[in-house]
N, C-alpha and C positions, 0 to 999 in steps of 0.2 A: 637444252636438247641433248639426248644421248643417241648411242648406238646399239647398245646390250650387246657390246663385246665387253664380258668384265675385265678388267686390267688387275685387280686384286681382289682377295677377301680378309677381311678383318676379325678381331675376336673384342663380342664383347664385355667391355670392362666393368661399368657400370651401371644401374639403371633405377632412376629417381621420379616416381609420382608424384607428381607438384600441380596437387587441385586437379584443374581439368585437362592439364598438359602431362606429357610423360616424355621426359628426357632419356635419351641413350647417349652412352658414352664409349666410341670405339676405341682402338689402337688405328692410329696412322701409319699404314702404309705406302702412301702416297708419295711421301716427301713433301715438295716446297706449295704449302697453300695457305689460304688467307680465311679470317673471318669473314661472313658474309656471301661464300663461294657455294654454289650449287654442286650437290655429291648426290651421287644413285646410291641409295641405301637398301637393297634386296629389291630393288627396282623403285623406291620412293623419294621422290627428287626432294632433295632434303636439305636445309640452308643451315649452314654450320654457322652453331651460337658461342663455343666458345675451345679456345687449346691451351691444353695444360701439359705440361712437362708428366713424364709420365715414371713411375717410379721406378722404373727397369729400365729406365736410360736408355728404350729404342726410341728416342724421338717422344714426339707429342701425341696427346693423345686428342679426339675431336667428339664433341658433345653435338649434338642435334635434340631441339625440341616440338612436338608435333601434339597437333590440338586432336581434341575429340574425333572429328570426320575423320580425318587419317588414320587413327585408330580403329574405326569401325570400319573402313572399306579393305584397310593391309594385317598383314598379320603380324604387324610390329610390336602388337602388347603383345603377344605371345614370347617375346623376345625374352632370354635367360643368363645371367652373368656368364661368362664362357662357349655361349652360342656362337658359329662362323655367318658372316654375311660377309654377300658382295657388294662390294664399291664400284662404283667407274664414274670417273671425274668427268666435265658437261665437254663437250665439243667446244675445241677451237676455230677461230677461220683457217685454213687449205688440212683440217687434218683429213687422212683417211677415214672413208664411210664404209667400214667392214657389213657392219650389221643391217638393222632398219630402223626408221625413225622413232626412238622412245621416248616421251616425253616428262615419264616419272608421275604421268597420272594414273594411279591403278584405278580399273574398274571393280577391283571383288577381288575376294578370295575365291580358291577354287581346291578343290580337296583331292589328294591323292587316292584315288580307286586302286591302284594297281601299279606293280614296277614288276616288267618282265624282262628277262634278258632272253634278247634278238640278235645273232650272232657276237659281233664283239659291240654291242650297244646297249641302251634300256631303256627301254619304252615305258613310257608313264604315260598311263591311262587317269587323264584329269576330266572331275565334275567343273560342269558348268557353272557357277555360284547364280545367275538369273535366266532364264530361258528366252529374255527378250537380247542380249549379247553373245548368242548364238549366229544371227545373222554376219556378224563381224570374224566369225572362221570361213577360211576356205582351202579345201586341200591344195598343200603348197605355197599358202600363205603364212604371213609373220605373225605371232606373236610372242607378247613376252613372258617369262616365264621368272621370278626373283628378280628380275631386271636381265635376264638373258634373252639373247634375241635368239629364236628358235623357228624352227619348219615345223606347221601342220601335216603330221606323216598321216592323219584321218580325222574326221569326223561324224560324233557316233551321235543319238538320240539325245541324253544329256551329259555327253563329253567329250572330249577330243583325245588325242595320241601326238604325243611330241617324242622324235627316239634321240636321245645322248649317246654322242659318242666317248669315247673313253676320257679325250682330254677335257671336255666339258665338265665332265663327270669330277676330273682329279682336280679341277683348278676354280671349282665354284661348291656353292655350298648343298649342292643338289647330292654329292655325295652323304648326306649323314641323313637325306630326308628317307622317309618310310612310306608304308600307306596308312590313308588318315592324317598328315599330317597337313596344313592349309599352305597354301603359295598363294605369293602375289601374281595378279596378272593384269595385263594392259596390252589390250588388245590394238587392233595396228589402226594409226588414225587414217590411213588410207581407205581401207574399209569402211571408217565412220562418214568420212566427208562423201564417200559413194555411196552411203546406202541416204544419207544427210537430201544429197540431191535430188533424191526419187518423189521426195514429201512434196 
């Protein structure tokens, strides 16, 4: 489980199509972690397969490998040697719950329509990737955004408005995004389990 407060972003290093899998290989920023540890990778809870010493002697670098469906619902094949993503390492027992509950399961991509700047913020106006995961927004509700946890500042016919504030903006990868380009999202399972009940 996460929070979608990122704790870092990474640059990535490598990236190797192997058959039906596709491996990414970041830079570690983290410090002290293990094989086998669960990492929010642009919001995709991601089981790190292997660490290599990295040739620029900041530490190790961490490999994640991710099957077909993960491909098809996140924008991680989109991913480019030297692209920034964000990380944030899975919840301990007594930490701080800044955020809301993430789980690292994306439902869809979702497409940037629009980035406006609203006093000192920026509002991105995101498509909905299905019409039936509409019900799962509500003004003032969570969702996530790359693996960031965010406020629905609106909800429009098919899309919503989440606004960045400046530090979001400088310290995650939402900075280099445009319009047009796809994000990860995962909607709040709060929502899911409430609309779940209704059936």
């Amino acid at each position: 489980m996460f929070t979608g407060i990122i704790s870092k972003t990474a640059k990535v290093k490598n990236i190797k199509p192997q058959g039906d899998s596709f491996v990414v290989e970041i830079s570690n920023n983290l410090g002290k972690i293990k094989l086998g540890e669960s990492i929010s990778v642009n919001g995709v809870c991601s089981t790190i397969k292997k660490l290599a010493s990295s040739k620029d002697g900041a530490g190790k670098n961490i490999s994640f490998e991710y099957m077909p469906e993960t491909l098809k619902l996140s924008n991680l094949a989109f991913l480019k040697k030297g692209d920034m993503v964000n990380i944030e390492q899975s919840m301990r027992m007594g930490d701080k719950f800044d955020g809301h509950i993430v789980l690292g399961h994306i439902d869809g991509k979702g497409e940037i329509l629009d980035i406006k700047k609203e006093g000192n913020s920026q509002a991105f106006n995101i498509k909905i990737p299905a019409r039936e995961l509409k019900k799962f927004l509500v003004y003032k509700g969570s969702v996530a955004v790359e693996g960031i946890s965010l406020t629905v500042a609106k909800v429009l016919r098919d899309s919503f408005v989440v606004k960045i504030i400046p530090y979001t903006l400088k310290y995650t990868n939402l900075q280099s995004k445009k319009k047009g380009d796809k994000v990860n999202l995962e909607f709040d399972i709060l929502a899911k389990y409430a609309n779940a009940s209704k059936k």
